[in-house]
N, C-alpha and C positions, 0 to 999 in steps of 0.2 A: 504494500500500500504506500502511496506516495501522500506526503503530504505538504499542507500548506506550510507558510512560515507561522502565522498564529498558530497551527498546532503543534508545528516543532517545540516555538519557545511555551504553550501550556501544557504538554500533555507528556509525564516522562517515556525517555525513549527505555527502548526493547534491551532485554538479560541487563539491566539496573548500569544503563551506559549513563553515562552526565559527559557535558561539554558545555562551553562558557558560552553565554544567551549570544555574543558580535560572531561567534564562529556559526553558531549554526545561523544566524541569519544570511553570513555570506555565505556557505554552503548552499541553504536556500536559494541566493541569488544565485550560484551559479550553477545550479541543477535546473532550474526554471529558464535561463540561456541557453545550457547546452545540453541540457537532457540528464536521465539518470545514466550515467556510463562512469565505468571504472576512471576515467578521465579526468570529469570533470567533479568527481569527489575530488582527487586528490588534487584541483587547482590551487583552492585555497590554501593548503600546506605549502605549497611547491611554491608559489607568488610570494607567502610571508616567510620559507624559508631562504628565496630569492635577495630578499627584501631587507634581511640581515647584514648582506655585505656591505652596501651602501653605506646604512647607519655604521657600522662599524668603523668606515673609515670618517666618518663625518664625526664620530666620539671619538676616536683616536687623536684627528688633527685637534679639538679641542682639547684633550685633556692631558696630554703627554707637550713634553716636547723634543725628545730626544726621538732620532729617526728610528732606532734601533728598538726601542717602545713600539712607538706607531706599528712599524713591521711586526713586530710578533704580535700581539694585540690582533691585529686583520688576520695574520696566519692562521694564529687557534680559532676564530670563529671560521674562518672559509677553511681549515684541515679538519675540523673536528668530525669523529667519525657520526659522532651520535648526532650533530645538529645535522650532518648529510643525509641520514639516514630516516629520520624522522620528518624533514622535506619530503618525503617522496610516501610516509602511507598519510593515511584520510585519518590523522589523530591532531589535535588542539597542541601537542607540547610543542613543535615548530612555533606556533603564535606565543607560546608563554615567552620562549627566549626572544622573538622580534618584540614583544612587550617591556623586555625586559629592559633590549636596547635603547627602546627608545623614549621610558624613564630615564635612563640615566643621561641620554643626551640632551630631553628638557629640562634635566639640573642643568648640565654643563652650560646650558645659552641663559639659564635663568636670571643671568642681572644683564643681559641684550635689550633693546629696546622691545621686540615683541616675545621677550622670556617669559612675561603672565601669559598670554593667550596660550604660548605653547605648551607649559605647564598644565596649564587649566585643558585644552584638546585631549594631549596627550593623556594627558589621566584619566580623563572621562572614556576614552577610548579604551584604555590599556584596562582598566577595571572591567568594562565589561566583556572585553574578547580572552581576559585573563583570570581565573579565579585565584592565585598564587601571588598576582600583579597585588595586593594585600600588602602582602611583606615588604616590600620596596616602598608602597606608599606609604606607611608610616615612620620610618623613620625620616624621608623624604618630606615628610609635613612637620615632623621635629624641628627637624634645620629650617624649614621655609618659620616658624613661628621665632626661633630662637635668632632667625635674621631679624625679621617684622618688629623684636622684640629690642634690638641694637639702634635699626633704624627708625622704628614708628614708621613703617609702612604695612600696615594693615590692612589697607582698600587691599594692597594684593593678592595678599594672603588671604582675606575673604574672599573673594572671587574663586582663586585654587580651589578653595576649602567648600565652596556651596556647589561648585564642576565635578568634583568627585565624591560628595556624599548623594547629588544628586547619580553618578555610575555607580554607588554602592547600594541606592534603593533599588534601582533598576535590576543591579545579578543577585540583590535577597531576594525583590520579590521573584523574579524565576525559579532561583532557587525550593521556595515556598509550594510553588506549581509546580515543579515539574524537575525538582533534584532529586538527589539518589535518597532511598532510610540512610539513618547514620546507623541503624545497626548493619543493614547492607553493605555500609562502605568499611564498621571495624570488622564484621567477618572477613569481608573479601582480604583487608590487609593486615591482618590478625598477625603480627611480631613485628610491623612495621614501625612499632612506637617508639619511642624511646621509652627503657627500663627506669621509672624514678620514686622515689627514692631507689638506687643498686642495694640488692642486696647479695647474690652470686656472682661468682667472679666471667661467667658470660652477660650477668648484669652493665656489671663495668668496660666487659671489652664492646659492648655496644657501642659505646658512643666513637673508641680507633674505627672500628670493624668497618660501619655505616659510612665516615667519616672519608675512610680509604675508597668504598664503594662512590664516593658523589664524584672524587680525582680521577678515577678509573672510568666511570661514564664520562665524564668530561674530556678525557684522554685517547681514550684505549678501546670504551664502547662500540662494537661492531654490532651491529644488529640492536633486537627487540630488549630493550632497556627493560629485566624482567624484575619483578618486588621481591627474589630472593634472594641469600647470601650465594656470592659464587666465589670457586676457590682461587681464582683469579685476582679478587680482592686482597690475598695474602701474602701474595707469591714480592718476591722483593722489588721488582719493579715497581708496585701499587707502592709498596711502604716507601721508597726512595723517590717517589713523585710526591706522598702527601707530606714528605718531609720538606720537602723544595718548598711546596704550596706554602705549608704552616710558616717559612723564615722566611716567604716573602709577605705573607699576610702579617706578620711583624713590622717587617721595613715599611708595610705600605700604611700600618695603622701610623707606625713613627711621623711620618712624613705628615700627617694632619691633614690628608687631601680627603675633601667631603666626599669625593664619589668611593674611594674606598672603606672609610669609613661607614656610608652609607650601606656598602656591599654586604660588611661584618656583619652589619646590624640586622640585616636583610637575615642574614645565614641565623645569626643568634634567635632569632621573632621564630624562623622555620624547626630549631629544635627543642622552642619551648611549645611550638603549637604540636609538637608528636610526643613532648611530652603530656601533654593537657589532653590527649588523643584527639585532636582538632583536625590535624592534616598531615599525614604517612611522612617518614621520613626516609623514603626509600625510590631507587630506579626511574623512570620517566617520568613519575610526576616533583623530581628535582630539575625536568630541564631549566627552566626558569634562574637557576645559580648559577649555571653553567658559564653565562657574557661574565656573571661578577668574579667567579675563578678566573676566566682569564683578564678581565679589567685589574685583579689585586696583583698578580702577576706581571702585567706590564707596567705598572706602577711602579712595584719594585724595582725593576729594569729603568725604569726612568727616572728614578731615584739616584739608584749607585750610578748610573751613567755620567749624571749630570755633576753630581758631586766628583766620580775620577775624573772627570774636565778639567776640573776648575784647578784640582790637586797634581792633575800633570802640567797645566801652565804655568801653578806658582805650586812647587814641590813642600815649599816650606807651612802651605796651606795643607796638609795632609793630616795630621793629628786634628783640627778641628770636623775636615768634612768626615774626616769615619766618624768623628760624636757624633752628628750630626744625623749619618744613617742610622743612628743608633738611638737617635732622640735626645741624648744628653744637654742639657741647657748650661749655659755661660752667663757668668756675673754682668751687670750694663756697666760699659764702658763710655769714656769721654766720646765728644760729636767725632773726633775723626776719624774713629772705625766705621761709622755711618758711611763716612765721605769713602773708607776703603772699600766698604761691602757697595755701595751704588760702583764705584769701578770694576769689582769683579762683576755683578750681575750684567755692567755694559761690555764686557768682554776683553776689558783695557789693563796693561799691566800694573805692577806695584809703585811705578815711578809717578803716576797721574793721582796717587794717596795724596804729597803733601808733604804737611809737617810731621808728619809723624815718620820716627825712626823703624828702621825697618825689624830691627829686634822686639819692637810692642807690634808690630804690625805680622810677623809670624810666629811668636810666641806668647802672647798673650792678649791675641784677637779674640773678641766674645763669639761662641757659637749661635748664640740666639739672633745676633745680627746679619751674622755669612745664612743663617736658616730663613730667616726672612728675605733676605737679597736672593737667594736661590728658588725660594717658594712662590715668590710674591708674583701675582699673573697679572 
């Protein structure tokens, strides 16, 4: 039986399937253009897994700027097996990660002159083609109040703020019509939660086990992203990539960039809501972390990058930029470390500092200054 789009979005579909109210509307549309064919189900995946690389380079050039970032960044989203692969069947996690992206690039443009509208678009859209898109927005409404909050710009943040709770009435009340039981959905994924309080020692190794499991999808993922443990997870490749991840999810929280910290925050919201048994914390319904894995990852990359720069032009500047990767803060110093850090950030050597001798200017330069000159966008 074919149906309309009213009844898609009222009436639940068939063996207790759910999909976010924007996917099946364009499904709708494009089965009602091109017919019911194997085809043209799998448009709408295949267009928003399309639709990926784009925005990725368009987050990249905003948010990095070392070139060697930007590249890996676009590599992991256009190599990854799992986002390739999940393009191509008639399933929603393609749209959770193009959601995902393209949250984080209406942060990146958010103080541009049309940053509210796209904010405000983006959200309303990505909430309702996304049911996961949740996690991102709130922390993402954090930062936008705790701006509002510095600045006194609130018209904007009201605006964000009434665009996306009007997309969150929208996927509950679908959800209300036409979602899955939630006991239907803890059977189906019955060990997918987080164990909490632990009290067995497979309690505790939950949270590595899973943890290695979201790196290895994100990675290594060939095929049907399935909700069980696989032994692949364990094997030392899996442990020696979520070790990379965790020192760069380090580096990248150090560096105080809001899209990665945003990311964290994203992942921390995803393993208290499996704790709370809210929403699984397992296999394809993580595609959605997947851009922020590799977003915290090039970060990192654009981080040390930037700092070995500055430490190979002036060598005697090396003991500050590893604090620096590292977070450590520096005592304030008189104005003319100011005048030295505006010279490194413009690319200029130590001779364009000044008064100041070169012994205060490479050994007892404040870190909190060279971190601000380096940071500052």
């Amino acid at each position: 039986m074919v149906r309309d789009v009213i009844q898609v979005l009222t009436v639940p579909l068939l063996s207790n399937q759910s999909a976010p109210p924007g996917f099946l509307a364009l499904v709708s549309l494009a089965t009602a253009i091109f017919g019911t064919s194997d085809w043209s189900l799998r448009l709408v995946p295949l267009l928003t897994g399309l639709a990926t690389l784009p925005l990725a380079v368009v987050l990249a050039n905003r948010a990095f700027v070392s070139g060697i970032a930007k590249i890996a960044f676009v590599g992991f989203i256009a190599l990854s097996p799992v986002l390739v692969y999940y393009s191509s069947e008639f399933k929603p996690y393609s749209s959770d990660a193009l959601v995902t992206l393209a949250l984080l690039c209406a942060l990146a443009y958010r103080d541009t002159r049309h940053g509210t509208s796209i904010l405000a678009v983006t959200g309303f859209v990505g909430i309702i083609c996304s049911l996961p898109a949740v996690f991102l927005v709130a922390p993402a409404g954090c930062l936008l109040l705790w701006e509002a909050f510095r600045q006194r710009a609130w018209r904007r943040v009201a605006i964000v703020f009434a665009c996306w709770a009007a997309a969150g009435a929208v996927h509950g009340a679908y959800l209300l019509f036409a979602g899955v039981k939630r006991e239907d959905m803890l059977a189906f994924w019955q060990g997918q939660f987080a164990p909490f309080p632990p009290h067995t020692r497979n309690d505790y190794l939950w949270y590595p086990r899973y943890l290695a499991g979201l790196i290895y999808m994100a990675f290594r993922q060939v095929g049907t992203a399935y909700h069980w443990v696989l032994s692949e997870w364990s094997d030392w490749k899996s442990w020696a990539l979520t070790l990379l991840v965790c020192d760069a999810t380090l580096v990248a929280l150090f560096s105080r960039r809001a899209l990665a910290v945003i990311s964290f925050a994203a992942f921390v919201l995803t393993v208290l809501a499996a704790i709370l048994f809210v929403y699984p914390f397992s296999g394809r319904l993580l595609m959605f972390l997947v851009p922020m894995v590799f977003l915290v990852i090039a970060t990192a990359i654009d981080q040390v990058t930037r700092l070995s720069a500055i430490a190979w032009r002036h060598p005697g500047n090396l003991p500050p930029c590893a604090a620096g990767a590292v977070g450590i803060q520096g005592r304030p110093k008189p104005a003319c470390h100011a005048r030295y850090a505006r010279a490194l950030a413009q690319g200029t050597g130590a001779e364009t500092t000044g008064r100041c001798d070169r012994r205060r200017r490479l050994e007892r330069f404040p870190v909190h200054v060279l971190r601000a000159a380096i940071w500052s966008r």
